[in-house]
N, C-alpha and C positions, 0 to 999 in steps of 0.2 A: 543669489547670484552664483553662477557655476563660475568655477577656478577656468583662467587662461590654459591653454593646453602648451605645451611648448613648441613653438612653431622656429624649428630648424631652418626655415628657409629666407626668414624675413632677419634673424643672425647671423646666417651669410652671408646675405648679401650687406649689410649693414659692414659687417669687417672685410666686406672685398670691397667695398667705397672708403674706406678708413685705412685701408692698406694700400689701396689705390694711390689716393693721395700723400700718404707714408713715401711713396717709391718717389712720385712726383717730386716732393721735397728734395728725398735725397739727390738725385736727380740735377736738381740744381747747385748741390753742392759739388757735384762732382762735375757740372761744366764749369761751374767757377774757377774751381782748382785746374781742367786738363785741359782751357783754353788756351788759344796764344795769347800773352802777353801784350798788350797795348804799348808802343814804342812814341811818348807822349814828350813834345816838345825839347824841354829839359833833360830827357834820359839821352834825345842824340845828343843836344848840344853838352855833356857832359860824358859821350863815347862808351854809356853803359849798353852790357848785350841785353837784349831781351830774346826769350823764347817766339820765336816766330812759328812754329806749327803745335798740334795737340802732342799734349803725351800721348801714348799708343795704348794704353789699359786703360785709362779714364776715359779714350775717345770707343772704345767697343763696350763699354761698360755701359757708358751714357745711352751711344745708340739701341744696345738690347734691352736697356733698361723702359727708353722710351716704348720701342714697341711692346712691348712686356706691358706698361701702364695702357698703352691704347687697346690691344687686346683686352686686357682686365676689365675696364670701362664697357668697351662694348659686350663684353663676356653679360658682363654683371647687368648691363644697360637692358640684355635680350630676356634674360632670369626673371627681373622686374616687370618687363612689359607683358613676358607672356605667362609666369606664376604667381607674382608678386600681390598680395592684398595692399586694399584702396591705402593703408597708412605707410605704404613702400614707396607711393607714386611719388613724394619730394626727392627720394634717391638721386629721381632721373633728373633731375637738375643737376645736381653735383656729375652723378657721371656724362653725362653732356659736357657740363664746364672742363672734368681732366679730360675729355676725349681730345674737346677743343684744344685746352691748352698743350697737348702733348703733340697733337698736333701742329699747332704754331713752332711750338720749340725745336721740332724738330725741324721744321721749316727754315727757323733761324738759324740751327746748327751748321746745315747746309747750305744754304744762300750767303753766310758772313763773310767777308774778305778773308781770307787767309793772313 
């Protein structure tokens, strides 16, 4: 049996779907944090303030971030489709799923009540 050759391409892509969803995550951690503030029953009736708009760095952070992951996904989704060998094709699942979800997300960032 001849030795694997090192195939560069099917390693990149493998860590731009790993890093893809890397960002994704973080991602979420930082609209958790630069959201407004949910002003929930109890908080009026006790006159506490709550943040009603985003922080201003977690809210430009979030959004480059996003497009940043939706580029990556499809960056990485077009690599696979048109070099990628038969054992790459599961990738395109996962980068479908972050396209989608980064998609949605941003959807919901934008469409939420202020």
């Amino acid at each position: 049996m001849a030795p694997r050759r090192f195939d560069w391409l099917s390693k990149l892509l493998t860590v731009m779907t790993v890093l893809g969803w890397s960002l994704y995550a973080l991602l979420l951690v930082i609209f958790h944090y630069g959201r407004p503030e949910q002003n929930f029953g109890y908080l009026k009736h006790y006159d506490v303030t709550v943040r009603a708009e985003w922080l201003s760095l977690p809210h430009f952070w979030f959004h480059a971030g996003i497009w940043g992951a939706l580029g990556l996904a499809v960056t990485a989704f077009t690599l696979v489709h048109l070099k990628g060998s038969r054992h790459l094709q599961i990738l395109k699942i996962y980068l479908v799923l972050l396209g989608a979800a980064a998609i949605f997300t941003l959807l919901l960032a934008t469409f939420s009540p202020r």
